[in-house]
C-alpha positions as CSV (number, residue, x, y, z in Angstrom):
1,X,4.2,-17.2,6.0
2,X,7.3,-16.4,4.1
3,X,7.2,-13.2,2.2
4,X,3.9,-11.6,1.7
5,X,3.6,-8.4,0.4
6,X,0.4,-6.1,1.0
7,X,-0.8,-2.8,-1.1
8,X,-2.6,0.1,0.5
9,X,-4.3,3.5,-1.0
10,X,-4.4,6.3,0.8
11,X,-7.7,8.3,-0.8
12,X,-8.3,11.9,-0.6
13,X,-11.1,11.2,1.9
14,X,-8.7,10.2,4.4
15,X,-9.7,6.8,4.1
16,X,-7.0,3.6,3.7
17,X,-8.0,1.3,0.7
18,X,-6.2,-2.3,0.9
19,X,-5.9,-4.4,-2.4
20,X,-4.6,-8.1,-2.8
21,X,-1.6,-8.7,-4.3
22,X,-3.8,-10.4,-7.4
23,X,-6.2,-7.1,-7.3
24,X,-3.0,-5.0,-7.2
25,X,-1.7,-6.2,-10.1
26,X,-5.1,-6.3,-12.4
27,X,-5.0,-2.7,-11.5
28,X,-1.3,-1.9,-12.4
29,X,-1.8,-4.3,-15.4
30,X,-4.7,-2.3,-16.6
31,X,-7.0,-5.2,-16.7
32,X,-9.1,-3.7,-13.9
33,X,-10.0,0.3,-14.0
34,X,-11.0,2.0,-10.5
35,X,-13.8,4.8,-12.3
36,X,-13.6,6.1,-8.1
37,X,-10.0,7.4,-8.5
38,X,-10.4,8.8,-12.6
39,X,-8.0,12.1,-13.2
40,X,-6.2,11.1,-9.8
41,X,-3.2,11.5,-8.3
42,X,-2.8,9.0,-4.9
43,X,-0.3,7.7,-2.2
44,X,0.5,4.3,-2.2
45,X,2.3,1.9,0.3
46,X,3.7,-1.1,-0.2
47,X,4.9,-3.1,3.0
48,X,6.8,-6.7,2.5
49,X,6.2,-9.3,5.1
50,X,9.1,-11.4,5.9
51,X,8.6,-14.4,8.8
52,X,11.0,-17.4,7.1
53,X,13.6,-16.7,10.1
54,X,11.0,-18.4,12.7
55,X,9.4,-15.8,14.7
56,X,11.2,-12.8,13.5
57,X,8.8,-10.7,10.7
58,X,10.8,-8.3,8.8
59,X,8.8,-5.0,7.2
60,X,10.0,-3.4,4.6
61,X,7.8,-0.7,3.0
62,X,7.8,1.8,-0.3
63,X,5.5,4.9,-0.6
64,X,5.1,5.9,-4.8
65,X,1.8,8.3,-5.9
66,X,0.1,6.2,-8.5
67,X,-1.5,8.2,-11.5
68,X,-5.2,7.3,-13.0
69,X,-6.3,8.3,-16.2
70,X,-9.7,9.9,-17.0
71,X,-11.7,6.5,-16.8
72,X,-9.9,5.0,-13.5
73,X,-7.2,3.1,-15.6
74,X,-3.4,3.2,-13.5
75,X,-1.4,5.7,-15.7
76,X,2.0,5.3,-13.9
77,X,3.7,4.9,-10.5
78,X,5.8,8.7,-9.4
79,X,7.7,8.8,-6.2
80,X,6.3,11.2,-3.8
81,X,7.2,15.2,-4.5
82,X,5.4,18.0,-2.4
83,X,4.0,17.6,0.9
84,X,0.5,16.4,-0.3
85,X,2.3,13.6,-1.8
86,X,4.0,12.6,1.7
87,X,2.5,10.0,4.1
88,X,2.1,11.3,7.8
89,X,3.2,8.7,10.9
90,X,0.0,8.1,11.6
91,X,-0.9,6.8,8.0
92,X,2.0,4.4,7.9
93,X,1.7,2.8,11.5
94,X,-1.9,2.2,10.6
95,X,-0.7,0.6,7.4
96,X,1.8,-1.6,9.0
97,X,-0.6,-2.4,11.5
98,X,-3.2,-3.6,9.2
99,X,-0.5,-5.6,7.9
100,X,0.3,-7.2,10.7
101,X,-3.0,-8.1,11.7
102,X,-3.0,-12.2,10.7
103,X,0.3,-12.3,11.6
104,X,-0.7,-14.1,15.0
105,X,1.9,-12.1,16.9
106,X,0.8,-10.2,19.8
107,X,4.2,-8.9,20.7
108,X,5.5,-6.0,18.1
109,X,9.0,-4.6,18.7
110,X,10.1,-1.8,16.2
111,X,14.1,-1.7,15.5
C-alpha cells in the first residue's frame, strides 16, 4: 500500500457508512444519487493512508458535512458549524480503526 484514502458517513441513525474511493466519487460526481440521505445534511470523514516509508502508516483525516438534494443527489461539501455537525472521539477512532483494518498491522501507536 502506498496512499489509500477511505470515505466514511456518519448517518443520523448513528450508524458509520463506508464508500470506495470509486463509489465516493460517482456520488460527489453526481452520477450516483443516495434516495436514503434526500434533503440531508451529513458528517463525512476522510482518512489518507500512507505506508510508502516501510512500516510506518501515516493517517491523515478531514471531517466536511456533505449536502443532498431532495432526490439523494450530493449538493455540496460545508465544513462542520454547530455541534450537530461535530464528530465525537468515539466516531473518529472507529473510523480510523476501520481504516486500519487490512493494514496487517497489529501494533497501532498514536503520535
Amino acid at each position: 500500500m502506498n496512499t489509500e484514502v477511505k470515505h466514511f458517513v456518519l448517518t443520523p441513525d448513528g450508524d458509520v457508512r463506508e464508500f470506495s474511493a470509486d463509489a465516493a466519487a460517482r456520488v460527489a460526481s453526481g452520477q450516483f444519487r443516495l434516495p436514503e440521505y434526500a434533503s440531508s445534511r451529513l458528517r463525512y470523514v476522510q482518512i489518507s493512508l500512507d505506508q510508502s516509508n516501510g512500516h510506518e502508516i501515516r493517517v491523515q483525516t478531514g471531517i466536511a458535512c456533505l449536502r443532498f438534494d431532495d432526490h439523494g443527489a450530493f449538493s455540496g461539501a460545508e465544513a462542520p458549524e454547530g455541534d450537530n455537525d461535530q464528530v465525537d472521539p468515539f466516531e473518529y477512532d472507529a473510523c480510523i480503526q476501520w481504516a486500519l483494518r487490512e493494514t496487517g498491522s497489529s501494533e497501532l501507536v498514536v503520535h
